[in-house]
KOLMIRO-449034 format. One record per residue (C-alpha): x, y, z; residue in one letter. Coordinates in steps of 0.25 Angstrom, whole numbers, plus 5000, padded with zeros to 4 digits. Example, Ala and Ser with C-alpha at 12.3 -4.5 7.8 and 13.67 -1.06 7.14 Angstrom:
KOLMIRO-449034
504949825031A;505549965029S;
end
This chain:
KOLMIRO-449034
500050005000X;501150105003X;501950074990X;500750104983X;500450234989X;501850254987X;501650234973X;500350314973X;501150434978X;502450424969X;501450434957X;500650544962X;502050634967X;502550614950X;500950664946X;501150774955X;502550804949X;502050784936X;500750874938X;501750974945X;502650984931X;501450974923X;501051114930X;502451174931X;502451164916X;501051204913X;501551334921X;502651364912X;501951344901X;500851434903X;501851554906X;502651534896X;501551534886X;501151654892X;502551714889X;502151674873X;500851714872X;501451864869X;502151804856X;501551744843X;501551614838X;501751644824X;503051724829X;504651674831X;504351604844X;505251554857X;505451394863X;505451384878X;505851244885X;506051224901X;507051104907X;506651044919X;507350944925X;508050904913X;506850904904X;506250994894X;504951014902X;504451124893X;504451184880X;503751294873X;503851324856X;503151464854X;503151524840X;503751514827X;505351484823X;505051504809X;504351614803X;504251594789X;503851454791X;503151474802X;503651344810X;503451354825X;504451364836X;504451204841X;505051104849X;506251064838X;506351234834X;507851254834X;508351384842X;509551484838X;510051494854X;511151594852X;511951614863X;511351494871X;512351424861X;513551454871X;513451374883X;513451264872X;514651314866X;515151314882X;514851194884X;515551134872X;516851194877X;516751134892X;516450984884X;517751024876X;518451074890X;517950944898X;518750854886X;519850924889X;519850994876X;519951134880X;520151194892X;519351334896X;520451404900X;521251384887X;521551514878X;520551494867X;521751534857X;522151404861X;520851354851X;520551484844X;522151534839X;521551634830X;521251724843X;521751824846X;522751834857X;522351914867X;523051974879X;522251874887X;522051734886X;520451694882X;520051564886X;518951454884X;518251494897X;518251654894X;517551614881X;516451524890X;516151644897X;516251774890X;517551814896X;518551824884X;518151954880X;518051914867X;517252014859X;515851964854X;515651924841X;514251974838X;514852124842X;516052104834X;515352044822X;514552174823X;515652254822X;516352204811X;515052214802X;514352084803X;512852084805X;511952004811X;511351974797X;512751914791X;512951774792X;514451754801X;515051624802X;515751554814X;517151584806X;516751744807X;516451764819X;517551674825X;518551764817X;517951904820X;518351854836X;519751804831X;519851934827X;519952014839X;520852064845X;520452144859X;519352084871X;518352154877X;519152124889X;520252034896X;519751884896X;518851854909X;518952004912X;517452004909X;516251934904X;515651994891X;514951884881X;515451864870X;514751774859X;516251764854X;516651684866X;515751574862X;516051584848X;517551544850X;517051434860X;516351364849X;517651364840X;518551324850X;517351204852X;517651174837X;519251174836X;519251104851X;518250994845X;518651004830X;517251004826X;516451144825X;515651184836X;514151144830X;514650994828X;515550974842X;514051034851X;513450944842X;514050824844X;514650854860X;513150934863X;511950924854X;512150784851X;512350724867X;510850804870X;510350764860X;510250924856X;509750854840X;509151004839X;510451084841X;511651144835X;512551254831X;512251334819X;513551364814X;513351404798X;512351464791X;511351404784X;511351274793X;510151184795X;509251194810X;508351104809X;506851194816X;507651324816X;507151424821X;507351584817X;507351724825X;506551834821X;506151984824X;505152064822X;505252194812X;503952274816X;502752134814X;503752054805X;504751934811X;505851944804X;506951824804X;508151884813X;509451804807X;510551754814X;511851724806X;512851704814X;513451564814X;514451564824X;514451464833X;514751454849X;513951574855X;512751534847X;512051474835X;511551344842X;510051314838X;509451214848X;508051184851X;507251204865X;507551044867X;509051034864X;509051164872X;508451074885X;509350964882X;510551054884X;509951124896X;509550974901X;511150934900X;511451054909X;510750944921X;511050804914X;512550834908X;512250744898X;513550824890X;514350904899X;514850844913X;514750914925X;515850974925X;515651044913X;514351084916X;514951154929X;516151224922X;514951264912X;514251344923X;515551394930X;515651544930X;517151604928X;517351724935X;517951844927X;519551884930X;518951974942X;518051844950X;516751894943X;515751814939X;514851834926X;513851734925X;514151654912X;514951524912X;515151454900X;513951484890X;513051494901X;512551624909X;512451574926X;511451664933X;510251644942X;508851684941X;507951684950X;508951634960X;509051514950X;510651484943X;510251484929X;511151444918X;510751524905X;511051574890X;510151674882X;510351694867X;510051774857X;510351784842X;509651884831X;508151844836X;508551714843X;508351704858X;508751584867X;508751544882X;509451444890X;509251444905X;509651314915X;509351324930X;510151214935X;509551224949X;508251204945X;508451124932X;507751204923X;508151264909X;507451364901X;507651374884X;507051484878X;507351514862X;506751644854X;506651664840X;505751794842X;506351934844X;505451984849X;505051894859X;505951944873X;506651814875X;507451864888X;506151894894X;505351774889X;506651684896X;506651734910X;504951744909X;505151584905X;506251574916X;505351614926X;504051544924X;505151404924X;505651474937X;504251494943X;504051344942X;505251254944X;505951374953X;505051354965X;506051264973X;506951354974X;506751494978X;507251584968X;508351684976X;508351814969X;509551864974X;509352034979X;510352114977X;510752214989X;510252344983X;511052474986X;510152584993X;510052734992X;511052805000X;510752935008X;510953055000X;512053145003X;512253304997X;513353354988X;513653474983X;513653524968X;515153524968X;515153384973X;514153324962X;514653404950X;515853324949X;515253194945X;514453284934X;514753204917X;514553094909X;514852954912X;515052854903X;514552694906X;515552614895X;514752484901X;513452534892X;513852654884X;513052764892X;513452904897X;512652954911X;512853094914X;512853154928X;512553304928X;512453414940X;511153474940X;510453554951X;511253514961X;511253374957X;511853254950X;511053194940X;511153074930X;510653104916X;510352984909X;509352974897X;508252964905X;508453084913X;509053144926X;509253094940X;510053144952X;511153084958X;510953084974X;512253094983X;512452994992X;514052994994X;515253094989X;515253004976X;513852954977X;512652944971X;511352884970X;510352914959X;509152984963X;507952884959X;507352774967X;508252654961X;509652644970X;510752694958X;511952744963X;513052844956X;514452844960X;515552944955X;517152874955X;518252934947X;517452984936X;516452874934X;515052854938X;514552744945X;513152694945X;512652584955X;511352514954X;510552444967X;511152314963X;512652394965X;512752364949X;513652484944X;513752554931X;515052634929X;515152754921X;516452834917X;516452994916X;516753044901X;516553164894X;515553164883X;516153174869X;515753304859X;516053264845X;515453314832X;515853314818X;516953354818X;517553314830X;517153184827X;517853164813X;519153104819X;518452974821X;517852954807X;518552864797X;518652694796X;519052594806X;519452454805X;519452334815X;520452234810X;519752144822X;518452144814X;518852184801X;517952304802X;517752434799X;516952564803X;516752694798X;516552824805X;515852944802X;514953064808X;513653074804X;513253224811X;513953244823X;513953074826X;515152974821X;514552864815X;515352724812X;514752624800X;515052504796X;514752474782X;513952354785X;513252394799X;513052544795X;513352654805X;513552654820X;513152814827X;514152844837X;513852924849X;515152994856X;515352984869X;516653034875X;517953064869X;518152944856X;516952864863X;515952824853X;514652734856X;513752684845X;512452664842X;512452514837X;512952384846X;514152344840X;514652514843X;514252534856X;515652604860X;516652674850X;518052714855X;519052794847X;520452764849X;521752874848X;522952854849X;524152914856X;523953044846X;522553054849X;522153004834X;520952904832X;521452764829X;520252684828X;519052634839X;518552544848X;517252484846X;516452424857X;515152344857X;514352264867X;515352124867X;516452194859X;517252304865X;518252404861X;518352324845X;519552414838X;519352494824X;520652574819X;520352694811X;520852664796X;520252794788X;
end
């Protein structure tokens, strides 16, 4: 009799679990239909998938991958994942490492001779983790005349990065991603293994998981079985937004929503990969000064909502892609976007949190807050004492110029949206006068501004540039990059000097201070004349969001 109740009561506990699932998934599912009932069926769509306990527990296929077709976003729907691509590519590098056939500290001209040799050694591991400071190849590209439009080859891009010749800045000094790194990783993956990079993750990744929908796109032209396309939208009309780029490493693998769980599954099972490579993959290396950055090896380390979480977010032209693992609870989100004008950021942490909401329950989330800095009590100075801190500053870290002027007895800040006073609260002090806690600071000619969260924003005082025409002539004429075999012209249009470029047309350059330019397009944010010791112009700097100081010498 009490085996069979036993029995009974095993049966009735796997109901309830089952019930239990059956609801959890019932949950998501309403909210996350209720996130797509804003879009169109008959527009470029998105795939969701959810892993719980190493099983694709739920997937949802929401619009259309092809428009000229009309073929609908389904369960075999190939992705373009962009830079979710990279902890591949990582990963490929540690099964290369675990057979002793590489080591991460290695100098990469080790593998790669046509380097450069730079004052300081780069290795494997500053390429894993954005540390080299390698310029980016998307912003170099850019500005040796590529568009986005033109079809560029793995060979190209590999020999615009031989090509250069200066850092952003001394390796592990910094991180600053680079989707150079990655490209250089997936060569030294095919000299190391002497197959190209789309046949060795084939054979040593895709094959093992049984990832029969997945590879490397590494030449145009090349068959994808269920490819989906991006698009955009020109007033009411979609319009097919092209990627041409072919190199491989950084991006360009196209997966499906159920090789993507197969891969987020092995992160648990280590079906490929041993343990130890799976912890050297989630292994932050601190910078040269002990700081951490929070990115380990193609992967960003993070938590959220008191959650560690283990994530990748791509984008190419209107391609959108997601990857999210949080080991501690054994889920993983994959999210893929083919619309641009569908918010997939927003969409991801909406989808996050509805997952969250339901399997986060055993755990309480922490949300960690900061200690937040408090208003001081005011204290008086006199107008001589204020006056002093009176000019411009300049903020290189975002390119914008903050005033401080003395009016009425007061300090203010003039920004674009207006005027607000500067309240003393210590000889060099400052606090600004609204009901948020932001703090100004004066120190050997800089400005200091402080947030709640004691985050810190450092401007430099300067002294605003008056050119016009004619002043302004010295820097016209033609300037060449042997780097990128480049070259620009510059010119003034009214009182502004203007740089073209025959195939991307003319960058507007606003002056700032004395030979200090910023433009009006990405790939010219900063422009930087150079004199030398006799004070004539020898050529500029150029500096973009992932490529910094990029030299031109003036030739005409």
């Amino acid at each position: 009799m009490k085996f069979r109740f036993l029995i009974i009561l095993q049966f009735a506990c796997v109901h309830c679990a089952k019930a239990q699932v059956n609801s959890d998934l019932e949950s998501i599912s309403f909210k996350i239909d209720s996130l797509l009932a804003y879009y169109q069926e008959n527009e470029p769509g998105v795939a969701i998938g959810l892993v719980k306990e190493n099983q694709l527990i739920f997937e949802r296929y929401f619009g259309l991958a092809n428009l000229d077709y009309e073929i609908p976003i389904h369960k075999n729907t190939s992705f373009h994942v962009a830079s979710v691509s990279k902890q591949f590519t990582a990963f490929a590098i540690l099964l290369l490492e675990e057979e002793g056939k590489l080591s991460l500290a290695d100098d990469i001209r080790v593998y790669l001779p046509e380097m450069h040799e730079f004052e300081n050694t780069i290795t494997i591991s500053h390429l894993l983790n954005h540390t080299s400071g390698l310029k980016d190849k998307y912003n170099l590209l850019r500005l040796s005349g590529w568009t986005l439009d033109d079809v560029i080859t793995n060979e190209q891009v590999l020999e615009i990065i031989f090509n250069q010749e200066t850092l952003n800045f001394q390796p592990n000094e910094k991180h600053m991603y680079s989707n150079a790194n990655y490209a250089l990783l997936a060569e030294i993956v095919a000299r190391v293994s002497k197959m190209s990079f789309a046949e060795f993750t084939q054979q040593r990744i895709f094959e093992p998981l049984q990832m029969n929908d997945s590879k490397f796109v590494d030449q145009k032209g090349q068959v994808v079985k269920n490819k989906s396309l991006s698009y955009f939208r020109i007033d009411s009309i979609y319009v097919e937004d092209l990627f041409n780029n072919f190199s491989v490493g950084a991006t360009n693998l196209n997966t499906t929503i159920t090789d993507l769980s197969k891969w987020a599954i092995n992160y648990q099972t280590k079906r490929i990969g041993s343990q130890a490579v799976f912890d050297k993959m989630h292994t932050l290396t601190p910078l040269n000064n002990g700081e951490n950055y929070g990115y380990a090896n193609g992967l960003f380390i993070n938590t959220y909502r008191g959650f560690k979480r283990l994530e990748h977010s791509g984008q190419d032209a209107s391609y959108q892609a997601y990857l999210a693992t949080f080991p501690e609870l054994n889920i993983s989100v994959m999210f893929t976007n083919i619309n641009g004008e569908i918010n997939g950021a927003r969409m991801v942490y909406d989808i996050m949190d509805i997952c969250l909401e339901v399997y986060g329950n055993d755990k309480i989330a922490i949300k960690t807050i900061p200690n937040k800095l408090t208003h001081q009590e005011p204290i008086t100075l006199t107008p001589d004492e204020l006056k002093p801190y009176q000019g411009h500053y300049w903020d290189e870290g975002d390119n914008y110029s903050r005033e401080i002027k003395f009016e009425n007895d007061t300090l203010r800040l003039i920004t674009s949206n207006g005027k607000t006073a500067l309240v003393p609260v210590g000889e060099h002090s400052f606090e600004l006068d609204i009901e948020e806690y932001v703090a100004v600071s004066f120190l050997e000619e800089k400005m200091i501004i402080t947030l709640d969260d004691g985050y810190q924003i450092v401007s430099e005082r300067y002294t605003p540039a008056n050119y016009n025409a004619t002043t302004l002539d010295e820097f016209t004429g033609r300037y060449y990059s042997p780097e990128l075999n480049a070259y620009y012209s510059f010119s003034i249009i009214g009182n502004q000097l203007v740089a073209k470029h025959t195939r991307l047309g003319e960058f507007y350059l606003e002056a700032i201070k004395k030979d200090y330019f910023i433009g009006d397009k990405g790939s010219f944010l900063k422009v930087v004349f150079i004199r030398n010791t006799s004070n004539e112009l020898t050529g500029f700097e150029v500096s973009s969001s992932r490529a910094k100081n990029v030299s031109f010498l003036k030739i005409e």
